[in-house]
RODO-2510 file (C-alpha; in nm, 4 decimals, decimal comma):
residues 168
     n   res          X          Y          Z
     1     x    -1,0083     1,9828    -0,0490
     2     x    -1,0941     1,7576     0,2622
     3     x    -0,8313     1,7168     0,5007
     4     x    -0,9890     1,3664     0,6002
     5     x    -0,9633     1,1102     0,3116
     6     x    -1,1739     0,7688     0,3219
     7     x    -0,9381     0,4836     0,2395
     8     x    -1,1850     0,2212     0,0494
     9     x    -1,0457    -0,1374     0,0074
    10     x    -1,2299    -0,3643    -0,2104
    11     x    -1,1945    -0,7182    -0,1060
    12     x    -1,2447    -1,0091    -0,3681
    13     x    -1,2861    -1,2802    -0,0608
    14     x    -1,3870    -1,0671     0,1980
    15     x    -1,5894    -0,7741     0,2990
    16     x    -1,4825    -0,4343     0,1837
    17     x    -1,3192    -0,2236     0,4467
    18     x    -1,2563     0,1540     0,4805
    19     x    -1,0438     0,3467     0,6918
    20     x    -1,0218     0,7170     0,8006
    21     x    -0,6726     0,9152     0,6727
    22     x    -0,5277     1,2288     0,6728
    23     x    -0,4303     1,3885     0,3085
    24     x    -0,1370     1,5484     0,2928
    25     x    -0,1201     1,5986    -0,0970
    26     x    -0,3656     1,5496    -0,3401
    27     x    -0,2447     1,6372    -0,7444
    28     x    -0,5214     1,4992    -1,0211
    29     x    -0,4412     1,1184    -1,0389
    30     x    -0,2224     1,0818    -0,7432
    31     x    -0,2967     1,1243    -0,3970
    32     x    -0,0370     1,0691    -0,0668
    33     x    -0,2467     1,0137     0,2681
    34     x    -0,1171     0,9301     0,6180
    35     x    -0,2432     0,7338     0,8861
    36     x    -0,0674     0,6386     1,2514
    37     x    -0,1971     0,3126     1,4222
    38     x    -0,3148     0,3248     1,7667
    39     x    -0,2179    -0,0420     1,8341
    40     x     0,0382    -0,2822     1,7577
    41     x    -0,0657    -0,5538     1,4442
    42     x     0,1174    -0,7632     1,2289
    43     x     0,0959    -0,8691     0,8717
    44     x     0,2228    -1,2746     0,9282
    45     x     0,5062    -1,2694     1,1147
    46     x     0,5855    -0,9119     1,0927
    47     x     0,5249    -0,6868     1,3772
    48     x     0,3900    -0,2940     1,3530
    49     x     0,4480    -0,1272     1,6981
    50     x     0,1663     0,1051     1,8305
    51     x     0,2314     0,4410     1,6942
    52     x     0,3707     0,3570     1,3384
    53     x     0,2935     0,6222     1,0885
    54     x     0,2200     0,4838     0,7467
    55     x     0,2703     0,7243     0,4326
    56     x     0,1049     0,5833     0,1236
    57     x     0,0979     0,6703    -0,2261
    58     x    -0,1705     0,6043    -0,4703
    59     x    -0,1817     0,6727    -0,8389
    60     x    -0,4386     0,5980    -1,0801
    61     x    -0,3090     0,3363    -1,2919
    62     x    -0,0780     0,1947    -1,0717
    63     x    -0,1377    -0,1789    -1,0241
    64     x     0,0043    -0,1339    -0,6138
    65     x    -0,0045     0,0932    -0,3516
    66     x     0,3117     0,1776    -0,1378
    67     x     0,3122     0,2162     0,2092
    68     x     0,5976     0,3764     0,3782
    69     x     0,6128     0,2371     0,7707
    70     x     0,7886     0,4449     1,0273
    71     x     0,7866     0,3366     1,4041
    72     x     0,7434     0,5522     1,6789
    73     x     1,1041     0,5762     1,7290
    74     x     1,1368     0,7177     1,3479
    75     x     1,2877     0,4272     1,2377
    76     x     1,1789     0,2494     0,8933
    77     x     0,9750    -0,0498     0,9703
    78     x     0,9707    -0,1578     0,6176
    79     x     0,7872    -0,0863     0,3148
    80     x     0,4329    -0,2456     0,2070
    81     x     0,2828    -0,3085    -0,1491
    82     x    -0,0335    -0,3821    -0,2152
    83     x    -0,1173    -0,5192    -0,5261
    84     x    -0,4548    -0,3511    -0,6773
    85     x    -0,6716    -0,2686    -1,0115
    86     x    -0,8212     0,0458    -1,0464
    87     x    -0,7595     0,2696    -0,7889
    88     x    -0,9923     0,5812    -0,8166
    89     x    -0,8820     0,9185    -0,6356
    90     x    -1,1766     1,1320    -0,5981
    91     x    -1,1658     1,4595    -0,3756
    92     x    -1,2799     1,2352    -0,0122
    93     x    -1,1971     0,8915    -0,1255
    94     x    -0,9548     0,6781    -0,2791
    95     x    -1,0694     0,3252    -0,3499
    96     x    -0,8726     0,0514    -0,5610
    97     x    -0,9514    -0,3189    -0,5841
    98     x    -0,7705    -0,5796    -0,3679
    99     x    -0,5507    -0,8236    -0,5956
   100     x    -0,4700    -1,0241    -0,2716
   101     x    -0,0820    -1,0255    -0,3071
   102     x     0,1449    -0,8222    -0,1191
   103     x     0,4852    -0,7491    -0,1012
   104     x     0,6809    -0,6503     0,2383
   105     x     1,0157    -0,4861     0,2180
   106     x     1,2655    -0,4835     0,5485
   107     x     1,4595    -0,2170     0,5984
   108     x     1,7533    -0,3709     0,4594
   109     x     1,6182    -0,4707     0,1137
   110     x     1,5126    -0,8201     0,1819
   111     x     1,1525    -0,8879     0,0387
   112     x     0,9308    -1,1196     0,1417
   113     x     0,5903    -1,2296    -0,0790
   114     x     0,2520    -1,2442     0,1793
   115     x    -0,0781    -1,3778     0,1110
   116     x     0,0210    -1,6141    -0,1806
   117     x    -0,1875    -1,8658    -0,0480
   118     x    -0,5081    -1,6034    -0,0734
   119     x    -0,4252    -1,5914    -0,4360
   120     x    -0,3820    -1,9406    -0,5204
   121     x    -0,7202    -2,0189    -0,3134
   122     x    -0,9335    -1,7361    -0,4825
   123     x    -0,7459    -1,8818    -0,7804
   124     x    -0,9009    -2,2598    -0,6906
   125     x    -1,1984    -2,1356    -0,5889
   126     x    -1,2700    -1,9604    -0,8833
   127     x    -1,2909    -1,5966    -0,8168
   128     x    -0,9907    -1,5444    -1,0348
   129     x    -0,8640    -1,7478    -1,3114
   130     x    -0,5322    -1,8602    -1,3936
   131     x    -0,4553    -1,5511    -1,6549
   132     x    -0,5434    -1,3119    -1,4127
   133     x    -0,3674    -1,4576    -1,1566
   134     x    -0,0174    -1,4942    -1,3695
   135     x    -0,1001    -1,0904    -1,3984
   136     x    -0,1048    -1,0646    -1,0623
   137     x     0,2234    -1,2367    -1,0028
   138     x     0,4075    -1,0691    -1,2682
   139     x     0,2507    -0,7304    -1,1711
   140     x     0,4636    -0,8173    -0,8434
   141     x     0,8031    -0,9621    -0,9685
   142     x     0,7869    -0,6148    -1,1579
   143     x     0,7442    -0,4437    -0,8541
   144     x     1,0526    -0,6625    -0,6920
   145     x     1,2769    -0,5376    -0,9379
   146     x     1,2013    -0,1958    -0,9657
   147     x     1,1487    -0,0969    -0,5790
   148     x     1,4290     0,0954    -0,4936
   149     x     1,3384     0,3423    -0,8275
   150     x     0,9689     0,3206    -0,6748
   151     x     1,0743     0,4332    -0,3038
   152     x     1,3175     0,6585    -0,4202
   153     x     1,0381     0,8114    -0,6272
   154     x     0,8535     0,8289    -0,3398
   155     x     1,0785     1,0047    -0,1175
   156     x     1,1304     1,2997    -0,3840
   157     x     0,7856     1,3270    -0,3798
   158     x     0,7486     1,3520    -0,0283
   159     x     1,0513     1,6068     0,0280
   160     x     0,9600     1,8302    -0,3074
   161     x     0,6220     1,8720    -0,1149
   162     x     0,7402     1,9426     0,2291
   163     x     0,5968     1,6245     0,3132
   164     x     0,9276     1,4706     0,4795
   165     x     0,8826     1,6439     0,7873
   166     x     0,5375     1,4272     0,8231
   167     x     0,7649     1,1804     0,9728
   168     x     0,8954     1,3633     1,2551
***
């Protein structure tokens, strides 16, 4: 098994892009990589400090991904869902297709809905049409209401592996 794991991203309005992780468990369909930034970024408004270390689960089947943020400090910065189709695990790779909408998750439970207006302009534009974009937004209201079952899931994953101490 490869300890290095290409991350493959498959844009709809956008080139592709691919980044280089570290696998930490790898089980058929599901996979758990990690990845720590080297610089600061921000998705909107939100601000990732140099150093974060994301955890992130993919599972075949899944329509998101769920990235668990922790700063340098080893405090939560929040928790990040990607919406996605078809994510594929193979041994090196994991690839799933963008579905443009993402979900961000503060520490405290508060959730706040990014790149709706990348939806509703792949929507006008006609790279999507309105049924699959309804998917998209009820794939995401599901994923609203059944986070804290999703990140607790995640977490018992992460400490029945050994995985917690990834954090530290």
């Amino acid at each position: 098994m490869a300890e290095s794991v290409t991350e493959i991203k498959r844009n709809l309005n956008k080139p592709d892009q691919s980044f280089s992780c570290r696998l930490l468990y790898h089980e058929g369909s599901r996979m758990v990589l990690s990845y720590r930034s080297d610089r600061p970024y921000r998705q909107g408004d939100i601000r990732i400090p140099s150093g974060t270390l994301t955890l992130a689960y993919y599972e075949e089947g899944l329509p998101y991904i769920l990235w668990k943020m922790i700063g340098p400090d080893g405090r939560l910065v929040g928790h990040y869902v990607h919406l996605c189709d078809r994510v594929r695990i193979g041994s090196d790779r994991v690839e799933y297709d963008d579905q443009l909408l993402d979900l961000w998750f503060f520490p405290d439970g508060d959730c706040r809905v990014l790149d709706e207006d990348e939806l509703k302009q792949a929507s006008d534009d006609g790279l999507i049409d309105g049924q699959t974009a309804d998917r998209i937004r009820t794939a995401a209201e599901d994923v609203r209401r059944r986070i804290h079952t999703i990140m607790a899931d995640f977490d018992t994953l992460l400490d029945s592996r050994g995985l917690a101490q990834c954090v530290s």
